[in-house]
N, C-alpha and C positions, 0 to 999 in steps of 0.2 A: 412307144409314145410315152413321153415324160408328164409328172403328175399335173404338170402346169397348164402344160398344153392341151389335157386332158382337161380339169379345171376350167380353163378358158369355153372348151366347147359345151361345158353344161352349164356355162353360164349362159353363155347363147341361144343353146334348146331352150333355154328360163324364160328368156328377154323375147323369143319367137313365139313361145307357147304359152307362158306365165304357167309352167308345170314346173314345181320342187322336185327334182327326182329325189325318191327315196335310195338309200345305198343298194338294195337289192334290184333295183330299177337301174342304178349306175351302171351294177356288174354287166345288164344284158345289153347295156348300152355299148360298153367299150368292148365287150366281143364281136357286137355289131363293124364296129369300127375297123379293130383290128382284122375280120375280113375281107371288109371293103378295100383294104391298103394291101392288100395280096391280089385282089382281081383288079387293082384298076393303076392305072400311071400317073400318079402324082407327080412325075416330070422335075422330083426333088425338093416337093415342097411339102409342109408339114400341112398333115390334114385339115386341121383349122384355115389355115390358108386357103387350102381346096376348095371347102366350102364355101370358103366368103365368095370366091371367084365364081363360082360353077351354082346356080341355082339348082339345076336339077339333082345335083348330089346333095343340096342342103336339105330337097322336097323329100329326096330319098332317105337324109336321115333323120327330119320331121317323122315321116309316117313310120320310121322304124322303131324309134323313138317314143311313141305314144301307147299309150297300156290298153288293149282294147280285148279282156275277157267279158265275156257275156255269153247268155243264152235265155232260151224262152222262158216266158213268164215267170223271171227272176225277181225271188224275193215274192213270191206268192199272195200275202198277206193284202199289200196291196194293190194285186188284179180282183183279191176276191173283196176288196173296200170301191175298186170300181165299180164294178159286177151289181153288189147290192146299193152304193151310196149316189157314187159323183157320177156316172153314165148316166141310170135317171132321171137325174137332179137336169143334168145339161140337157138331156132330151125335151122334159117339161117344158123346160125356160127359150130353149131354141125353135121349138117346131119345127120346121120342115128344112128349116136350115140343117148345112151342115154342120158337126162337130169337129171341130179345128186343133189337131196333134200336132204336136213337135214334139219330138225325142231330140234333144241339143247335143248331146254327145251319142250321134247312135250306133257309133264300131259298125260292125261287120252285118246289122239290122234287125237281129233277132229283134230286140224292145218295141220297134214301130211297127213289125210285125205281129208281135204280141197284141199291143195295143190295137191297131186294125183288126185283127181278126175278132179278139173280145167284142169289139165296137159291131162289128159286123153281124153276128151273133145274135145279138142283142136287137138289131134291126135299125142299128143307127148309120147314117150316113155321114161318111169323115171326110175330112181333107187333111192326110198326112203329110209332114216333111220331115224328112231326116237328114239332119248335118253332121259334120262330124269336121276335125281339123287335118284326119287322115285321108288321102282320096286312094288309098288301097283300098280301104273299109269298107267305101263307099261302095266301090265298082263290086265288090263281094256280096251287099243289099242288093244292089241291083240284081247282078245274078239271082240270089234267092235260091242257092244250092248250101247245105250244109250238114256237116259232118253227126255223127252220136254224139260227140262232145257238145252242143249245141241244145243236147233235151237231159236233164236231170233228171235221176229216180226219184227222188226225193220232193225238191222245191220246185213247183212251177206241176206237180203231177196232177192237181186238182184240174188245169186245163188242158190238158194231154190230148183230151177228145177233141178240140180244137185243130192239132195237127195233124191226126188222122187219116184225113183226107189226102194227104199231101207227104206221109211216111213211104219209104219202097223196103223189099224185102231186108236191107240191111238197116232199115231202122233209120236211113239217113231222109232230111227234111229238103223237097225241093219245092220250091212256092216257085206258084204256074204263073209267065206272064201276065195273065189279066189281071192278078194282084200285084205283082210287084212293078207294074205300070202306071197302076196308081199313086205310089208313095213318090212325092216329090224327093230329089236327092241334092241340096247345096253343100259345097265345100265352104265352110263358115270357120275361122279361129274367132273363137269366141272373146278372148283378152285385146284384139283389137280396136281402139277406137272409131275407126270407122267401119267397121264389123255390120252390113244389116242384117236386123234381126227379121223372121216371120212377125205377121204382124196378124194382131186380135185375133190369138191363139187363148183356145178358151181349157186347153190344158197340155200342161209344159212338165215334159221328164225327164230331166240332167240329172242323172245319179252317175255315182263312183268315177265324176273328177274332181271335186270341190276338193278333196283333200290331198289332192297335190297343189292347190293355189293357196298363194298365199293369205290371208285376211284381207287383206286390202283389197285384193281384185275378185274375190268372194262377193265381199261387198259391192263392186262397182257393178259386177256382175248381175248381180243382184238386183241392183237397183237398174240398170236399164232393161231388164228382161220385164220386169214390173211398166217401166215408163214406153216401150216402145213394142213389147209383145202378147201381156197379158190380158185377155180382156176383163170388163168389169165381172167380179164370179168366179174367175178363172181359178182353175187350181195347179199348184206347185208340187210336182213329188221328187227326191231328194233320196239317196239313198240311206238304208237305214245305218249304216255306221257311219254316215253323216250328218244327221240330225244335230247330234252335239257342238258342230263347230259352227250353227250358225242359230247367233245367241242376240240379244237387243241390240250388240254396236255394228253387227252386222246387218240385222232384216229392217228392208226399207220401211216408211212410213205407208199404209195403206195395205201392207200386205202382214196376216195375221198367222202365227205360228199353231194350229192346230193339232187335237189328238183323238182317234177314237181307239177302243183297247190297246192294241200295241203299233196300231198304223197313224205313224205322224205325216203332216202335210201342211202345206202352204195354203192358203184361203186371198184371193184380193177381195176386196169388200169394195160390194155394187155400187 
């Protein structure tokens, strides 16, 4: 495969996903590739071509395509700013209702499951959704089977009692139908304009994609997730080496950039 032709198909992933691959993103990209052109018969036409033709190869290199490391209660800091602050806060304010999750980017589910369980816990009743632009990812949340790689020594150990329950002799995390029944699952690309979103979601967690979009779609993003999914209250979390890229020309109007010690977050105001 010539650089061009190469080229041309990340521009495509770009314009289907609004994700910049980074170069080290490229590399797994074009090994992906140069497999796929050994198992299958391109009948003499350059991969690029393939795809445009063949949707299900393009679905295939969509979801291969897409960067989905996670694991539970990632980034610690703020399960334990849920735990004591915004669960609470939304319990008070909602009563008997339920508390309204989305995880926007949720890979393979660990996040929505974090979230659900914490929420659970705590004796709040949720209504999860989990999308993702991948639908390998998703079929994987549903499962609810996952590997050691999945739980950290480290970050996320504070809530460890949490999976417990649900640990087997090898340390591996299998969540029992009756939770993973619960979490809604939409296949959603989030950079499309007709894209719908969950709607009066009264807390919304898209971390570690912003920084493969561009500014522009940062911002559009942005601002419809504010106009068609946040409710009045609602809160924004964001992951923590992304806080920096979204600065006053990105955060829409109504929605407020927040800090408590080291846990940043989004606020819509009532």
């Amino acid at each position: 495969m010539d650089e061009k032709e190469f080229t041309d198909i990340i521009q495509l992933i770009s314009s289907q996903t609004g994700i910049i691959p980074r170069e080290s993103h490229k590399s797994g990209i074009k090994n992906f590739i140069e497999k796929r052109k050994k198992e299958i018969n391109l009948n003499g036409l350059e991969y690029y071509n393939y795809i445009c033709l063949n949707k299900d190869e393009m679905d295939l290199l969509l979801n291969n395509a897409t960067v989905n490391e996670t694991y539970f209660f990632r980034e610690e800091s703020q399960f334990v700013f849920l735990k004591a602050k915004v669960f609470p806060e939304l319990r008070a304010k909602l009563g008997t209702c339920p508390l309204r999750i989305w995880s926007a980017a949720a890979s393979s589910g660990e996040e929505i499951y974090s979230l659900y369980l914490l929420a659970t816990s705590l004796g709040i009743k949720t209504e999860c959704t989990a999308t993702d632009i991948n639908t390998n990812v998703l079929g994987k949340c549903e499962a609810g089977e996952y590997k050691t790689n999945s739980v950290k020594a480290v970050d996320g150990a504070k809530f460890h009692y949490l999976l417990a329950p649900y640990l087997n002799k090898e340390k591996q995390v299998s969540i029992p139908r009756e939770i993973s029944s619960k979490i809604e699952r939409r296949h959603i690309n989030l950079t499309k304009n007709d894209a719908v979103f969950p709607r009066n979601i009264n807390l919304v967690f898209i971390r570690n994609v912003f920084v493969y979009f561009t500014v522009e779609m940062r911002k559009t993003i942005l601002q419809k997730i504010v106009d068609d999914s946040l409710a009045p209250d609602g809160y924004l979390f964001l992951s923590m080496n992304e806080i920096a890229t979204i600065d006053s020309s990105v955060l829409p109007k109504g929605l407020e950039k927040c800090s408590e010690g080291n846990v940043f977050y989004f606020h819509k105001k009532g």
